[in-house]
C-alpha positions as CSV (number, residue, x, y, z in Angstrom):
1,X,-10.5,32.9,-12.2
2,X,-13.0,31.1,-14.7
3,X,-12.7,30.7,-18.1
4,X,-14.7,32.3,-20.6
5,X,-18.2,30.2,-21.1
6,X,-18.0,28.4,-17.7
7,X,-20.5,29.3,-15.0
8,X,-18.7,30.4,-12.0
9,X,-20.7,28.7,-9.1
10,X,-17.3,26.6,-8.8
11,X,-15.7,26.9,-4.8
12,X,-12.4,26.8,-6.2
13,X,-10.9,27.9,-9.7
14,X,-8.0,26.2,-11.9
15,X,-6.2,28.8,-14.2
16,X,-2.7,29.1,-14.6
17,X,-0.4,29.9,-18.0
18,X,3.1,27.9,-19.3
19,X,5.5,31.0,-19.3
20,X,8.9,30.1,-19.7
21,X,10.2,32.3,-16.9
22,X,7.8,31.4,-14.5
23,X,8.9,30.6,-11.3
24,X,6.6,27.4,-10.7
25,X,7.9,25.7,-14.4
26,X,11.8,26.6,-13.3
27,X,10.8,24.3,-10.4
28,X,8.4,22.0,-12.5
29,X,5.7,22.1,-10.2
30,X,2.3,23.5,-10.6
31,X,0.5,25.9,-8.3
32,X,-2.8,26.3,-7.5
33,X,-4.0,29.5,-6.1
34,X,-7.6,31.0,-4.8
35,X,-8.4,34.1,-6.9
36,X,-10.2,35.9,-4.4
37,X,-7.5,35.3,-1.8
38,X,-4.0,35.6,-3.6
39,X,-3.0,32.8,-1.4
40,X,-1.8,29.5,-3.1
41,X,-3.8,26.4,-2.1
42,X,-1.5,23.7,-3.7
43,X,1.7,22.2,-5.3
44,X,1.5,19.5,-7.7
45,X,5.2,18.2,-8.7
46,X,6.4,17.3,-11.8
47,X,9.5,15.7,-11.7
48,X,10.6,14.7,-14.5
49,X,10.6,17.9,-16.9
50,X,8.9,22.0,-16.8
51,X,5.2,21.6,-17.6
52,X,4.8,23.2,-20.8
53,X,0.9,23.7,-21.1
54,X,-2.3,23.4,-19.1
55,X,-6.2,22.8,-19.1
56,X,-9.1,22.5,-17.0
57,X,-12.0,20.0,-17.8
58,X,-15.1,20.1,-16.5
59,X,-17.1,16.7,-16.2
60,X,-20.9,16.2,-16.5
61,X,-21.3,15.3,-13.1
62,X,-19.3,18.6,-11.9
63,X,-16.0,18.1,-11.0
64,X,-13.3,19.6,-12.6
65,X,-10.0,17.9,-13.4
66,X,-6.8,19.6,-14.1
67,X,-4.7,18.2,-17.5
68,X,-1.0,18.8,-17.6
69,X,1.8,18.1,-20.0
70,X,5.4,17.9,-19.2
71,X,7.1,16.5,-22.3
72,X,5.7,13.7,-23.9
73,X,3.7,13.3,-21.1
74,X,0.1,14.5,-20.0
75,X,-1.2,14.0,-16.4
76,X,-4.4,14.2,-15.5
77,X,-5.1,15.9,-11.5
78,X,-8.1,16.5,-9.0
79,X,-7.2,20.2,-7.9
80,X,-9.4,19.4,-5.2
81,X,-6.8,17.0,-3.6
82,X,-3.5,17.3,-5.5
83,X,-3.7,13.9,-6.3
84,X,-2.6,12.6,-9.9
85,X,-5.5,10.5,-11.2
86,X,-4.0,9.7,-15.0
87,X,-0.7,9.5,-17.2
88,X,-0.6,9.3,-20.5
89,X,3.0,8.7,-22.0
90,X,4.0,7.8,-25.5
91,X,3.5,11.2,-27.4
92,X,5.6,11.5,-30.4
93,X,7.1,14.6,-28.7
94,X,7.0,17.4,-26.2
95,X,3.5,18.4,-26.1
96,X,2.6,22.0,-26.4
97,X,-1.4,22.6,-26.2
98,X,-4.3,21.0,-24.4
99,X,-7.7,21.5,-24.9
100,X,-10.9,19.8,-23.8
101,X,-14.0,18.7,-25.9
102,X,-17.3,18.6,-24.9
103,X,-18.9,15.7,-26.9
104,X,-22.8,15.5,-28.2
105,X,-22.9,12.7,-26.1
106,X,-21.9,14.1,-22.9
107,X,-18.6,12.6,-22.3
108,X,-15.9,15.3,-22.3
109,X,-12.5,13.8,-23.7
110,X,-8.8,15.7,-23.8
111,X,-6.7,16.7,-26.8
112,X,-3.0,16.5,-26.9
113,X,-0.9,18.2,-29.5
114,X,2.3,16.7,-30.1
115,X,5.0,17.8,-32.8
116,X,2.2,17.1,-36.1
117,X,0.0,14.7,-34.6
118,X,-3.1,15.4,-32.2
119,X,-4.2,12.0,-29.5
120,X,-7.4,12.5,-28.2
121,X,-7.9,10.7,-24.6
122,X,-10.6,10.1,-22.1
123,X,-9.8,11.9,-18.8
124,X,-12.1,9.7,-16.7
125,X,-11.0,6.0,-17.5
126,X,-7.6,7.4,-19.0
127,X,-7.9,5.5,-22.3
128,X,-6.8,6.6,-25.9
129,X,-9.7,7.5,-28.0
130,X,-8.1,8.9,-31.3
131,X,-5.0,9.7,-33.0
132,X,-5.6,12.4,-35.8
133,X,-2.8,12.5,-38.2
134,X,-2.4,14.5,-41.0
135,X,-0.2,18.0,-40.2
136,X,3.0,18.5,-41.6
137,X,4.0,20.7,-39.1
138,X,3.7,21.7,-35.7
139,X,0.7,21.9,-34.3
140,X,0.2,25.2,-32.4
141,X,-3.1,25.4,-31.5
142,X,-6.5,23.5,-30.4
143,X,-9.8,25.0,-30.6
144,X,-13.6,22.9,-30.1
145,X,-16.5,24.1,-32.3
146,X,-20.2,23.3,-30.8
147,X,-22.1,23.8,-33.9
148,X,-25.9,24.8,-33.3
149,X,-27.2,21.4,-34.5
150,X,-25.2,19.7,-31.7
151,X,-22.4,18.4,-33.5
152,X,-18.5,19.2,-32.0
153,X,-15.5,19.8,-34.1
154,X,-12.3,20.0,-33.0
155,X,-10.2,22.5,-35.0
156,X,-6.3,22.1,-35.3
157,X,-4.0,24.4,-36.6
158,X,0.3,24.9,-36.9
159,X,3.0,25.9,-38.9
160,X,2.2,23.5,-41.8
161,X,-0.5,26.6,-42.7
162,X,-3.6,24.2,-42.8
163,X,-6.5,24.1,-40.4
164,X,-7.9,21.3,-40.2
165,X,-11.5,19.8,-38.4
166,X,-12.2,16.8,-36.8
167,X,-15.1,15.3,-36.2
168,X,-14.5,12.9,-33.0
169,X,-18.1,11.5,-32.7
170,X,-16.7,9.8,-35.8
171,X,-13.6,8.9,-34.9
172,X,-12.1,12.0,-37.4
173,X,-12.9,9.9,-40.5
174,X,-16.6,11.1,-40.8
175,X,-15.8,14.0,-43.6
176,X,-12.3,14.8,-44.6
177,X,-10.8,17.8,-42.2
178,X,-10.5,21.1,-44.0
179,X,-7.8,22.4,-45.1
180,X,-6.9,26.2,-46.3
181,X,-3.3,27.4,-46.8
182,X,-2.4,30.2,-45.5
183,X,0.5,31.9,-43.3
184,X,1.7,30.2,-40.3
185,X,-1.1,30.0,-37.4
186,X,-0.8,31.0,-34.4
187,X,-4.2,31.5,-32.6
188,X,-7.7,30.0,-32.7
189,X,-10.8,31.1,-31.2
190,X,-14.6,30.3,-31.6
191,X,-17.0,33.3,-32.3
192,X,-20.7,33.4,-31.7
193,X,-22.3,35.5,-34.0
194,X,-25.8,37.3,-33.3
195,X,-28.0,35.4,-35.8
196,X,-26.5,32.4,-33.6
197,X,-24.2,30.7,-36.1
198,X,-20.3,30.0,-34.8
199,X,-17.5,30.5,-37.1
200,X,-13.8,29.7,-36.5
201,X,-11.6,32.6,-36.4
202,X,-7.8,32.3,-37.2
203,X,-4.6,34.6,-36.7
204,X,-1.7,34.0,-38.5
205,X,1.7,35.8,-39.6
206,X,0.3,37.4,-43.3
207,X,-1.1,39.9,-41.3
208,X,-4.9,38.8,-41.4
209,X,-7.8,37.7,-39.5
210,X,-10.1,35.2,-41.2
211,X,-13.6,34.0,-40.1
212,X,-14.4,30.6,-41.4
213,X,-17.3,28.5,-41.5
214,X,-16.8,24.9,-40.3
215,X,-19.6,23.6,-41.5
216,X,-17.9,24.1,-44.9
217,X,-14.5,25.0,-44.2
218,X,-14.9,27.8,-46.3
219,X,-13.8,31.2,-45.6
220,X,-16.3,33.7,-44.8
221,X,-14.4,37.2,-44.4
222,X,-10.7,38.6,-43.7
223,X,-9.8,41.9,-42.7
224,X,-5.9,42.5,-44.2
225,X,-4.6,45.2,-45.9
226,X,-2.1,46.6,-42.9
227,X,1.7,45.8,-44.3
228,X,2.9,46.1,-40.7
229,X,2.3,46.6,-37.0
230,X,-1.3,47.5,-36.2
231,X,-0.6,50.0,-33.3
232,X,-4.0,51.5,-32.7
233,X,-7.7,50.9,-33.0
234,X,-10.9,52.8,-32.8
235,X,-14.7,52.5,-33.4
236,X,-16.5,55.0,-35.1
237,X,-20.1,55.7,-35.0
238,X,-21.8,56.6,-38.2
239,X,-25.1,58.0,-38.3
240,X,-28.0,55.5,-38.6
241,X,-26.5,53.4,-36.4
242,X,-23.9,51.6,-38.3
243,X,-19.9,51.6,-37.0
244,X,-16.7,51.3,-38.8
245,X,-13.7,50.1,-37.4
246,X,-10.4,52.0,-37.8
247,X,-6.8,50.5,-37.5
248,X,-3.9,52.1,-37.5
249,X,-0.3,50.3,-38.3
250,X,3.7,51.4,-38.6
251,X,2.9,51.3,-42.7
252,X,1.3,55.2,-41.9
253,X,-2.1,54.1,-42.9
254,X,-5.5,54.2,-41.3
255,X,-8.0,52.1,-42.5
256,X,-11.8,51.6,-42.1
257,X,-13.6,48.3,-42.2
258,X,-17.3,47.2,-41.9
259,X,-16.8,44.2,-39.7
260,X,-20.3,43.0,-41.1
261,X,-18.9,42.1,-43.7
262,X,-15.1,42.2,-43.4
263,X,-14.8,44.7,-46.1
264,X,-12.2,47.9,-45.9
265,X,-14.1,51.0,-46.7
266,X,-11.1,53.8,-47.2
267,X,-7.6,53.3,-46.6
268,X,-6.7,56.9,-45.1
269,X,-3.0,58.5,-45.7
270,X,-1.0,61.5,-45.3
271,X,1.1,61.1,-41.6
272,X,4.6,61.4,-42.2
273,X,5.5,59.2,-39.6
274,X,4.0,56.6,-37.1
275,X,0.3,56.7,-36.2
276,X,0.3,56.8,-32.3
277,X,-3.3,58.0,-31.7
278,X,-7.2,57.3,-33.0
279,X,-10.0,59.1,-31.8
280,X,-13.7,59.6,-32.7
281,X,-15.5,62.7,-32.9
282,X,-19.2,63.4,-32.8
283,X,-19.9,67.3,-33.3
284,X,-22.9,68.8,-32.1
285,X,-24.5,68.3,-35.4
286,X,-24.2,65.1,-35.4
287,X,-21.6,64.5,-37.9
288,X,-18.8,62.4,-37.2
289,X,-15.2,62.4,-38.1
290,X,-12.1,60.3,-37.2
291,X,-9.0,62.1,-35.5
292,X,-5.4,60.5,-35.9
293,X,-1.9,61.7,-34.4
294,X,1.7,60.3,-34.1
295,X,5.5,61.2,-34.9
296,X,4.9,63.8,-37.2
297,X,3.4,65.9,-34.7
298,X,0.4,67.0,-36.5
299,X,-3.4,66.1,-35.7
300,X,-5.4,65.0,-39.1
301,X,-9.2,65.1,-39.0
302,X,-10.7,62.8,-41.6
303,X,-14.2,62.3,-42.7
304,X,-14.8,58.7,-41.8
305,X,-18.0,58.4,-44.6
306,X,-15.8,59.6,-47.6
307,X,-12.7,59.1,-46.3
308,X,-11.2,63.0,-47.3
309,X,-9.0,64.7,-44.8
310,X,-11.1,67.7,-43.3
311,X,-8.1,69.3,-41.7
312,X,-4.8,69.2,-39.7
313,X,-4.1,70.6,-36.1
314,X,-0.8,71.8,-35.7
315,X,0.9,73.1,-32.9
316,X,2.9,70.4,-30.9
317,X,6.3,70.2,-31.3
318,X,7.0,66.5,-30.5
319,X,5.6,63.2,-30.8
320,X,1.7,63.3,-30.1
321,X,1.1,59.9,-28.1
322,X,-2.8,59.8,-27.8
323,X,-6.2,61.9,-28.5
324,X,-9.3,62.2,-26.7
325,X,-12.8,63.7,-26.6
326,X,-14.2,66.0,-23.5
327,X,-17.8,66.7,-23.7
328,X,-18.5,69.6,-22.4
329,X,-22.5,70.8,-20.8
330,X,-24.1,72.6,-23.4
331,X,-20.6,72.8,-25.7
332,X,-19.4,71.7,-28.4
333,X,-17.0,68.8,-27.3
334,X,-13.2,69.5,-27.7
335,X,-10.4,67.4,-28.5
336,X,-7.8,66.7,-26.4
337,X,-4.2,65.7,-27.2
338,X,-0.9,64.6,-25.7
339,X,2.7,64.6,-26.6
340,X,5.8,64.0,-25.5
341,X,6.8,68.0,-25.6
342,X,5.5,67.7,-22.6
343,X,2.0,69.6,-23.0
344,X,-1.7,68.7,-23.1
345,X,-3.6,71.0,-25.6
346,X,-7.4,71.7,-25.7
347,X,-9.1,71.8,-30.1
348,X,-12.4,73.0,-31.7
349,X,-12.2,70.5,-33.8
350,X,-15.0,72.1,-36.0
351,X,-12.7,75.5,-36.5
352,X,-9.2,73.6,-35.6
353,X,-8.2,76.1,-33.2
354,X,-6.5,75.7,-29.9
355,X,-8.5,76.9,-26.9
356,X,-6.0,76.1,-24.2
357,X,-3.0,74.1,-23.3
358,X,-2.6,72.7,-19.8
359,X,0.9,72.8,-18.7
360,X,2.6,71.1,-15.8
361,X,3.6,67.8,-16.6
362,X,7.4,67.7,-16.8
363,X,7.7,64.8,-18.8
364,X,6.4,63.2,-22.1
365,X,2.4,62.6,-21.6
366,X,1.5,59.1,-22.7
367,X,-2.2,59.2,-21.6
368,X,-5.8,60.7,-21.4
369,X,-9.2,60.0,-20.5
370,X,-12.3,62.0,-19.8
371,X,-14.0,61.0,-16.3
372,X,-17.9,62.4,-15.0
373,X,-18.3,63.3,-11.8
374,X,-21.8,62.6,-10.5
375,X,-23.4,65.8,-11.0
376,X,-22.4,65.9,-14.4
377,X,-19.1,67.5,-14.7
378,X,-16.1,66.0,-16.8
379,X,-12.6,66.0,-15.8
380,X,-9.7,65.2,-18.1
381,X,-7.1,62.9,-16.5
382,X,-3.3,62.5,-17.6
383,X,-0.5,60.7,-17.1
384,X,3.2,61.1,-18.2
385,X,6.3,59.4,-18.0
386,X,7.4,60.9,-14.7
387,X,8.7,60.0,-11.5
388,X,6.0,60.8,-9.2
389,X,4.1,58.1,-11.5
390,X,1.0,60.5,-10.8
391,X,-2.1,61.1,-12.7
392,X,-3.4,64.4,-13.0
393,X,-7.4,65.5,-13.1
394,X,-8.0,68.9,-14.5
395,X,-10.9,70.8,-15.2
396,X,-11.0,71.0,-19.1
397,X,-13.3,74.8,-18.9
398,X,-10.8,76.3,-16.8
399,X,-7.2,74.6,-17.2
400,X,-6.7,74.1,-14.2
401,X,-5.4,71.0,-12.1
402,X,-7.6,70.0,-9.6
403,X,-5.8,66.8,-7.8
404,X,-3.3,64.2,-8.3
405,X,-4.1,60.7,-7.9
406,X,-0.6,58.5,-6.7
407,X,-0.1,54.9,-5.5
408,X,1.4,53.3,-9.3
409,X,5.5,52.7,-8.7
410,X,6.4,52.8,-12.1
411,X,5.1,55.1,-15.3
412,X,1.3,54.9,-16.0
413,X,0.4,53.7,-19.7
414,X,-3.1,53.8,-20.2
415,X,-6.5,55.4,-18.9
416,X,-10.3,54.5,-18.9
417,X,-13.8,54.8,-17.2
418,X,-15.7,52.5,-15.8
419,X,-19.1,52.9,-15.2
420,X,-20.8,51.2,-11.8
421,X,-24.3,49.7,-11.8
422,X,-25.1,53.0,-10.0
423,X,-24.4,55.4,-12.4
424,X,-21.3,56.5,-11.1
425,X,-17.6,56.2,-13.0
426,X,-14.6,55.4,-11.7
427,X,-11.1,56.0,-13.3
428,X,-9.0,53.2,-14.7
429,X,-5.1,53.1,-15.0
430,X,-2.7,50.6,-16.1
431,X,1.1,50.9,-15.6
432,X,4.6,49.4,-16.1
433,X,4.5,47.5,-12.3
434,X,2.1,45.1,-13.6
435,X,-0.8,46.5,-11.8
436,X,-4.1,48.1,-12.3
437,X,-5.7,50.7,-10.2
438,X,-9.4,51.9,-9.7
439,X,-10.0,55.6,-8.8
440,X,-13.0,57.4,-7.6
441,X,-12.2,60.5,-9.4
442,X,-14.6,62.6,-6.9
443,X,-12.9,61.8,-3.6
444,X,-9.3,61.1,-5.2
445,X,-9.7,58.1,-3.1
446,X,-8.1,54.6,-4.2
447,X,-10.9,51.6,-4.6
448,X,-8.8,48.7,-5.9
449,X,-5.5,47.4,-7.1
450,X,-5.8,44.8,-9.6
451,X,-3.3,42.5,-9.7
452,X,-2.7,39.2,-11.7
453,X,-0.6,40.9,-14.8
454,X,3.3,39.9,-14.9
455,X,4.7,42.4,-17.2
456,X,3.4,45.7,-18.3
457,X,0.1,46.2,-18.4
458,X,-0.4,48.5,-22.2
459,X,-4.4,48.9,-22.7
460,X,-6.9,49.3,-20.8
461,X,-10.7,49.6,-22.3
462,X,-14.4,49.0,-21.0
463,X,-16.6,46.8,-22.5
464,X,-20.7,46.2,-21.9
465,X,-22.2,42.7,-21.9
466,X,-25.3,41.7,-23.4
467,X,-26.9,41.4,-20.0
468,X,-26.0,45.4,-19.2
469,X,-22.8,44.2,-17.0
470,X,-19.6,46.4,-17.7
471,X,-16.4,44.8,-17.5
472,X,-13.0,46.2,-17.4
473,X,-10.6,44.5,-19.8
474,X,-6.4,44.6,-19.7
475,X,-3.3,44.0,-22.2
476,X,-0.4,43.2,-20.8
477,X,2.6,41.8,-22.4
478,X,2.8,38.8,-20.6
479,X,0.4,38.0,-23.7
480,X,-2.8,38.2,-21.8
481,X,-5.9,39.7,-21.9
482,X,-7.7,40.1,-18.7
483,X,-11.3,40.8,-17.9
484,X,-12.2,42.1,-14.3
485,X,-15.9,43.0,-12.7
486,X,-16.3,46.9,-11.7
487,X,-15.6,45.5,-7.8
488,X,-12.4,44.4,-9.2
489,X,-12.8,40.9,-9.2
490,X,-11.2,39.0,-12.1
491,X,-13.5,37.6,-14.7
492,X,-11.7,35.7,-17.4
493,X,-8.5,35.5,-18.8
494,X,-8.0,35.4,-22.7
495,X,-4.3,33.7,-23.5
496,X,-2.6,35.9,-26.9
497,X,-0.4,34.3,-29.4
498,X,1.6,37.6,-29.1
499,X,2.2,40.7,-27.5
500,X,-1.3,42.7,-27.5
501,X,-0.8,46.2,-28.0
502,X,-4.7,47.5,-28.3
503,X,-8.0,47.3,-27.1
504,X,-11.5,48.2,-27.8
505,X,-14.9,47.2,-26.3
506,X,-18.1,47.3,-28.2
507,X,-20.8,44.5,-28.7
508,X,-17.5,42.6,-28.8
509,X,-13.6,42.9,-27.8
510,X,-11.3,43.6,-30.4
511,X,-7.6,43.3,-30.1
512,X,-4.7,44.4,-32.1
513,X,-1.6,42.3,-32.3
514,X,1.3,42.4,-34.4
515,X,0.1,40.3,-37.3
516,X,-3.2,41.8,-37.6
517,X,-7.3,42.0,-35.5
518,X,-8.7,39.7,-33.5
519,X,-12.6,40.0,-32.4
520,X,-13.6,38.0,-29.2
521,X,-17.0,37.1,-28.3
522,X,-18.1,37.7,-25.3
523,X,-20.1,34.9,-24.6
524,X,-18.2,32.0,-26.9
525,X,-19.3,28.6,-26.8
526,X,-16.4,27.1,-26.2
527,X,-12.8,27.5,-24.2
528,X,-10.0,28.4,-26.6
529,X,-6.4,27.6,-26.2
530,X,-3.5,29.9,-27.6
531,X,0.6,29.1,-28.3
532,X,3.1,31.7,-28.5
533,X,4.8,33.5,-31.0
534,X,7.4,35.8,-30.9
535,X,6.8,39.7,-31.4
536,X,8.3,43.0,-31.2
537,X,8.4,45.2,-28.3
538,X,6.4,48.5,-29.2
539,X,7.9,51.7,-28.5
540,X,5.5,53.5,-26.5
């Protein structure tokens, strides 16, 4: 599996994550496997203690090397041949991230993080470059910046609250790093905006997201307000063609932002309990509002533009765990909920009456998603918390269930389309045995079973490229992100500081976590490494 911004013409990949229950660190070995086979291809040994992180780095000439770090110490490998090429010992401590920088110059030199202090080495001859001292506290994450006018910065953040950038092509000393306090960080990532300049975005545990500039090392924009959990996100489209982003959190608010320029637009309230559910809604006229469910059993309609509640759908009787929309031919679309009483009911959600409920599922429901067939007709899939693990397609006009689709072994947790280059869509679905499955909702027939996850896999969404491609992305707990092809193949793999819990594709992927947003380019300049922190378990 490549990384994100590296070509894939490569006959062999390198990925692999430092999870402390993995079965490769208990033995202290690392494993190299071929993505498109399943079938390992190597064991490297490490013998003296668990390898705690990992990076590839590609060279100039084409090769790539594999960097590992077991302690104090870094190895460098050819994955090619398993042989160890370079050991660097002496770090002031166990060191936790790697991360490769691509110099102006061409070279390509290695970062080691080590307690407060960062070495910078050259993988080829295996010399020390640069020590960059400075933190006064761990140092949890590595990040390069290629800024448009060629230069490279390497950004460095930890639990001292400062980031800080270094400019290697001058031995660090060439400006003073930046420095910003904040809460503790935990994640790094470079994003490439449209009009082509590159900020540095930071997570950290105050429950923001900030984009920086590091030309400057000034802050450019922050989206915080949530006092808790962010449980839930949702684009909607405003007429014009602007979008608002909407978040909801376990503080039992909803709010809006304009992520051009970071700003919250309305902070909506009223749920009694946990928002579970968001969902956009485009009547027939063209007008948009926002729907939102969750423990208090009642369906609010918002205005997204003014931010005033329209109206609340009531009717279930237990927790309502997600919302979605089902355009109909020639209709007015409906709105479709879920809850755990077990039912699936059918809104107008310009009168707010119920036109049907679609009963059969003897369990709490815990996902929906609207699928086309190809001559035009939607179906409305489900999944509940039984233990036929079975998702249901029905046919939204009449109520009734046309087919079950089995094959998960444990509970399903999330639904999505995915559209093919030929104009077809398949079915998504993510469950709690680690695996996601592909489903040509016209045949009920199976296409693919994804499989890479190594706990539960919570969100599911599809996201369109630049160049037209549509991608399937994943949230599992085992604090990845996962991007696959609509063959199934896997794409990327994004590492999380904590335990994502949302998804949602649009000119970008944006993920909610405990501590706040985080916005991913899709085509980032640069590879970005992550460290973990803990997190809750949501209940879903």
């Amino acid at each position: 599996m490549q990384p994100l911004g590296h070509p894939t013409r490569r006959t062999y990949a390198v990925r692999a994550l430092a999870a402390g229950s993995s079965s490769s660190l208990l033995k202290r070995s690392i494993r190299i496997w071929d993505s498109s086979t399943g079938t390992q291809q190597r064991e490297l040994t490490v013998l003296d203690h668990a390898v705690t992180a990992l990076c590839t780095v590609h060279l100039p000439d084409g090769r790539t090397l594999l960097a590992s770090a077991a302690n104090d110490i870094v190895r460098v490998w050819d994955p090619a041949t398993g042989s160890q090429l370079h050991e660097f010992p002496g770090h002031p401590g166990p060191v936790k991230v790697l991360a490769p920088v691509r110099m102006p110059d061409g070279r390509v030199l290695l970062a080691a993080a080590a307690y407060n202090i960062v070495r910078v080495w050259d993988p080829v001859t295996g010399s020390p470059q640069h020590d960059l001292t400075g933190h006064r506290g761990l140092v949890r994450a590595l990040c390069t910046l290629e800024l448009p006018e060629g230069r490279t910065l390497l950004a460095s953040a930890g639990d001292d609250h400062t980031i800080r950038l270094w400019d290697l092509a001058t031995h660090g000393q060439g400006r003073n790093p930046s420095e910003h306090r904040l809460g503790r960080l935990s994640a790094l990532c470079a994003v490439e905006l449209a009009a082509g300049q590159t900020l540095l975005a930071s997570a950290s545990d105050d429950l923001s997201i900030r984009l920086w500039d590091p030309l400057t090392g000034t802050p450019q924009r922050e989206l915080s307000g949530h006092t808790d959990w962010i449980r839930t996100l949702c684009m909607v489209q405003l007429p014009g063609g602007s979008a608002l982003l909407a978040s909801a959190a376990d503080d039992h608010s909803i709010r809006l932002w304009d992520l051009a320029t970071g700003e919250q637009q309305h902070e909506l309230t009223g749920h009694k309990g946990t928002i579970r559910a968001l969902c956009a809604v485009e009547l027939s006229d063209g007008r948009p509002l926002l729907a939102s469910a969750g423990d208090d059993h009642a369906i609010r309609l918002w205005d997204p533009l003014t931010g005033v509640l329209q109206r609340a759908l009531l009717g279930h009787t237990n927790w309502i765990r997600t919302l979605c929309v089902v355009h109909l031919p020639d209709r007015s679309p409906l709105l479709a909920s879920a809850a755990d009483d077990h039912s699936i009911r059918l809104w107008d959600p310009v009168t707010g009456v119920a036109q049907r409920e679609l009963t059969g599922h003897t369990r709490p429901v815990t996902a929906l998603c609207t699928v086309k067939l190809p001559d035009g007709r939607p179906l409305l899939a489900s999944a509940a918390a039984s233990t036929d693990y079975a998702i249901r397609l029905w046919d939204p006009v009449t109520g009734v269930a046309q087919c079950e689709l089995t094959g998960h072994t444990r509970p399903v947790t999330a639904l999505c389309t995915v559209k093919l280059p030929d104009g077809r869509a398949l079915l998504a679905s993510a469950s709690i045995d680690h695996t996601i499955r592909l489903w040509d909702p016209s045949t009920s027939a199976q296409h693919h079973e994804l499989t890479g996850h190594t706990r539960m896999v919570v969100a599911l969404c599809s996201l369109r490229l630049p160049n037209g491609q549509e991608l399937l992305a994943s949230a599992s707990y085992d604090r990845t992100i996962r991007l696959w092809d609509c063959e199934g193949s896997p794409v990327a793999e994004i590492p999380m500081g904590s335990e994502p819990s949302e998804l949602l594709g649009s000119n970008a992927l944006t993920i909610a976590l405990e501590h706040g947003l985080l916005v991913v380019d899709m085509e980032p300049p640069t590879d970005c490494l992550d460290t973990s922190l803990g997190s809750k378990q949501p209940d879903r």
